[in-house]
MILOVO-372179 format. One record per residue: residue number from 0; residue in three letters; x, y, z of N, C-alpha, C in turn. Coordinates in steps of 0.02 Angstrom, whole numbers, m for minus. Example, Ala and Ser with C-alpha at 12.3 -4.5 7.8 and 13.67 -1.06 7.14 Angstrom:
MILOVO-372179
+-------+------+--------+---------+--------+---------+----------+--------+--------+---------+--------+
! kelum ! tiba ! n.east ! n.north !   n.up ! ca.east ! ca.north !  ca.up ! c.east ! c.north !   c.up !
+-------+------+--------+---------+--------+---------+----------+--------+--------+---------+--------+
!     0 !  ALA !    660 !    m284 !    390 !     615 !     m225 !    390 !    660 !    m165 !    390 !
!     1 !  SER !    642 !    m112 !    354 !     684 !      m53 !    357 !    645 !       2 !    394 !
+-------+------+--------+---------+--------+---------+----------+--------+--------+---------+--------+
end
This chain:
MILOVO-372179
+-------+------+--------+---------+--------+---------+----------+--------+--------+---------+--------+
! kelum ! tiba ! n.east ! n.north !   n.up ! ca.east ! ca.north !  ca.up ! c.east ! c.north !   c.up !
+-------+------+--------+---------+--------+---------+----------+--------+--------+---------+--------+
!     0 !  UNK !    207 !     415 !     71 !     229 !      373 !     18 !    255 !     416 !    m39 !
!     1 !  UNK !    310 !     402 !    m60 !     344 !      433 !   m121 !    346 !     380 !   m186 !
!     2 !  UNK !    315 !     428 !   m230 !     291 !      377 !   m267 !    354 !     395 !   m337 !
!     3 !  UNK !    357 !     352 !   m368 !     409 !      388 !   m428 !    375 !     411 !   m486 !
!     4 !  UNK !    444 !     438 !   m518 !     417 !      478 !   m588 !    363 !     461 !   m623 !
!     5 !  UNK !    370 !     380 !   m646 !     342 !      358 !   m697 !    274 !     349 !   m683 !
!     6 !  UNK !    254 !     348 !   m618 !     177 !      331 !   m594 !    144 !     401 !   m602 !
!     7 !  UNK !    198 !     469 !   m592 !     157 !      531 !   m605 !    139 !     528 !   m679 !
!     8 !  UNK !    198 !     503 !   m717 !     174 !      511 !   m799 !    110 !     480 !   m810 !
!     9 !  UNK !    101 !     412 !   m789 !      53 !      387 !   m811 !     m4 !     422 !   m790 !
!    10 !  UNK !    m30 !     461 !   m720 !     m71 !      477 !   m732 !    m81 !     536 !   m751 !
!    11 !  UNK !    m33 !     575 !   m774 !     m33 !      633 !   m826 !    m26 !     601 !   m900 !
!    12 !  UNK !    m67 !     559 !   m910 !     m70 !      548 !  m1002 !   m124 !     552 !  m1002 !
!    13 !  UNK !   m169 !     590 !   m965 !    m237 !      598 !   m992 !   m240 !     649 !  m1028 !
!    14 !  UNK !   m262 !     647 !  m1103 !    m262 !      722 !  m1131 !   m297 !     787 !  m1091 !
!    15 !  UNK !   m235 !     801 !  m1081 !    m293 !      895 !  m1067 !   m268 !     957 !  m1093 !
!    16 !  UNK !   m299 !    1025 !  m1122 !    m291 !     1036 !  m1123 !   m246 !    1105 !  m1072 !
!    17 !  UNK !   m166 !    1130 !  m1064 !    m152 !     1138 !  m1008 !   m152 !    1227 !  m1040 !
!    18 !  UNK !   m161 !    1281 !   m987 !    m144 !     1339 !  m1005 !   m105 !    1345 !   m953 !
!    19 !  UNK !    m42 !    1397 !   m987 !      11 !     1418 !   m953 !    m12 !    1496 !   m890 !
!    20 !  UNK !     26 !    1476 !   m832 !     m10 !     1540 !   m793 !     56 !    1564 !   m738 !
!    21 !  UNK !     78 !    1628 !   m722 !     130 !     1642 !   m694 !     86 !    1654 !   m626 !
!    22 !  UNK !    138 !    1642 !   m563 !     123 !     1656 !   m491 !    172 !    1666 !   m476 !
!    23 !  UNK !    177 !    1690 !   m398 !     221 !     1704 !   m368 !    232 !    1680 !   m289 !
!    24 !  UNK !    286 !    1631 !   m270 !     313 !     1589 !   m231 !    358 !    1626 !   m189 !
!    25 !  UNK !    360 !    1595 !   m116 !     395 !     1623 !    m59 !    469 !    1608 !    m85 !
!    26 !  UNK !    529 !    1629 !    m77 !     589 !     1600 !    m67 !    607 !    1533 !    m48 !
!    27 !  UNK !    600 !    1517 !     m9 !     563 !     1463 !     55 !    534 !    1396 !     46 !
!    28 !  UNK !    495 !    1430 !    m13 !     426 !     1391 !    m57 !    460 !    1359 !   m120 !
!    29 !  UNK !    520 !    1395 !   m144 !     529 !     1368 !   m198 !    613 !    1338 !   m185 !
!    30 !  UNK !    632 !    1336 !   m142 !     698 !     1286 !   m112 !    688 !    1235 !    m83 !
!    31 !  UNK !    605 !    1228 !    m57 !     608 !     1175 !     m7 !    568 !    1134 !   m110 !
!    32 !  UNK !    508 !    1164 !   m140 !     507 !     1118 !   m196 !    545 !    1092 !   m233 !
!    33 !  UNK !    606 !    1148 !   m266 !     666 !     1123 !   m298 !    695 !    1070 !   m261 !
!    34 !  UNK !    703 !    1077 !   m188 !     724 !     1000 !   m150 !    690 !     923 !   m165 !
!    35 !  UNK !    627 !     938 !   m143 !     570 !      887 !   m177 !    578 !     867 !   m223 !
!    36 !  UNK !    582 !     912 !   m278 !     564 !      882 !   m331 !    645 !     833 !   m364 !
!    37 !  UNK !    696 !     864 !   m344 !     762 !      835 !   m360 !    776 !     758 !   m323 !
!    38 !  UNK !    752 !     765 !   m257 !     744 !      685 !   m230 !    690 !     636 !   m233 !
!    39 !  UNK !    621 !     664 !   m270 !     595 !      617 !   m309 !    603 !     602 !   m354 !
!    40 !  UNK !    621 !     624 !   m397 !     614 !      648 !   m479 !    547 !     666 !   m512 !
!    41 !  UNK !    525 !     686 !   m468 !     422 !      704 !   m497 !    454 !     787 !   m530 !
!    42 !  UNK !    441 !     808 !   m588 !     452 !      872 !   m594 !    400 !     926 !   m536 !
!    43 !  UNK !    423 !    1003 !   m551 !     404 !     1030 !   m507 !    345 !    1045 !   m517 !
!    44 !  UNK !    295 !    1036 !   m579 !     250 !     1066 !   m603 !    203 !    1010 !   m580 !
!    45 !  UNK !    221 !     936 !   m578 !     151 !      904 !   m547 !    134 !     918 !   m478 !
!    46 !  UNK !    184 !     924 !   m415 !     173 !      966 !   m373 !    141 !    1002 !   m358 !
!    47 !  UNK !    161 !    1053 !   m422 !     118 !     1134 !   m418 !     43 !    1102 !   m444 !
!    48 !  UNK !     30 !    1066 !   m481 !     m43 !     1038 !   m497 !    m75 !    1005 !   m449 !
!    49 !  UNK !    m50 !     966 !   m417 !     m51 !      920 !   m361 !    m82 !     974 !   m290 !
!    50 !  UNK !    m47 !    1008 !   m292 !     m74 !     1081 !   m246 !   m122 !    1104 !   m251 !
!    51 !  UNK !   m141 !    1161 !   m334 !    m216 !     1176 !   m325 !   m260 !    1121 !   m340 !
!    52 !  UNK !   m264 !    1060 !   m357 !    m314 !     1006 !   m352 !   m331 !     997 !   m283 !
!    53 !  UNK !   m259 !     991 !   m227 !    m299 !      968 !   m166 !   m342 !    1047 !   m153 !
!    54 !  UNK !   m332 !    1105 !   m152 !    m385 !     1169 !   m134 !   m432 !    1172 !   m176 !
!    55 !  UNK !   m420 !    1155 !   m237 !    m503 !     1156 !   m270 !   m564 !    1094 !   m237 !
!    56 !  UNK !   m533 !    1047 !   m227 !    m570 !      980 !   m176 !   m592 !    1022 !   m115 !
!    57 !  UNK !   m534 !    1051 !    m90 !    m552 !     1067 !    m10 !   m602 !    1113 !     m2 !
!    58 !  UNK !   m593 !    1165 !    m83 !    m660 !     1226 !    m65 !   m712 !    1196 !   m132 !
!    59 !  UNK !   m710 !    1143 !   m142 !    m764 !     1109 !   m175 !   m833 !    1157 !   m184 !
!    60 !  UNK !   m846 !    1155 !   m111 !    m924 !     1155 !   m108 !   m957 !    1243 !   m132 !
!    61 !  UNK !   m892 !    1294 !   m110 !    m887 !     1349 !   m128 !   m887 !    1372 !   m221 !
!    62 !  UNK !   m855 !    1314 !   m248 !    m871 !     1332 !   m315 !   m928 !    1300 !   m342 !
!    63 !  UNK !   m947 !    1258 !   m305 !   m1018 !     1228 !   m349 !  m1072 !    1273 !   m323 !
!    64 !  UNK !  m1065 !    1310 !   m303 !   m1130 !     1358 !   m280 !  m1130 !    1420 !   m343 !
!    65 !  UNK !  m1065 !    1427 !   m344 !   m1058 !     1462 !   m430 !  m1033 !    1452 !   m492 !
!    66 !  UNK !  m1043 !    1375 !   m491 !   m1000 !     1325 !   m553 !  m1116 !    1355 !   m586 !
!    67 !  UNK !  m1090 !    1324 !   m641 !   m1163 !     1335 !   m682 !  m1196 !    1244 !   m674 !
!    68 !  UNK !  m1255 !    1255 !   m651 !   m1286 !     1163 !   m672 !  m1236 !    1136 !   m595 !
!    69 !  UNK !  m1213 !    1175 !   m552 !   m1172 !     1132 !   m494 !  m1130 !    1094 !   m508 !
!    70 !  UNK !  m1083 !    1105 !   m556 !   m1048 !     1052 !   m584 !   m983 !    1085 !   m570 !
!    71 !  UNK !   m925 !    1064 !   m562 !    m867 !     1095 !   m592 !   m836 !    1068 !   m665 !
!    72 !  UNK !   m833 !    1094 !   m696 !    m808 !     1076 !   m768 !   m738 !    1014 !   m762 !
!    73 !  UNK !   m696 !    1035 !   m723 !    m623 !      970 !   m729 !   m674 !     928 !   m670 !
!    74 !  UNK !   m722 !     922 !   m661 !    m744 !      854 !   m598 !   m722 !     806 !   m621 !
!    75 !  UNK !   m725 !     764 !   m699 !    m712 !      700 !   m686 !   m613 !     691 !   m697 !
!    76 !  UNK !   m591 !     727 !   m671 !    m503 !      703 !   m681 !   m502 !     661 !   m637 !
+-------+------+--------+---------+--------+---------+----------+--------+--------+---------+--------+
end
């Protein structure tokens, strides 16, 4: 399901605070997103958020063993 722009905005109006962070992307990686992101209209950065949220879920259980109190701090987004 491709969902449009305006449904990503909405659920990006939750205040957070965001810090800026540089990485580095395959060739590959960033033609097939620039594609994506131009035929949804979702910019490329919810994507890129959209990404490490699903791996922080997936290795969940790995950071709560060294989150403090078992918690992860962004749990309730």
């Amino acid at each position: 399901m491709i969902r449009s722009a305006g449904q990503f905005r909405r659920e990006s109006q939750i205040p957070r605070h965001r810090v800026s962070v540089t990485f580095s992307l395959s060739a590959r990686q960033v033609k097939l997103l620039d594609q994506l992101a131009e035929r949804t209209s979702v910019p490329k950065s919810v994507y890129v958020r959209k990404g490490v949220d699903f791996i922080l879920r997936k290795y969940r259980s790995l950071l709560q063993r060294t989150a403090p109190q078992g918690r992860l701090e962004d749990e309730n987004r």
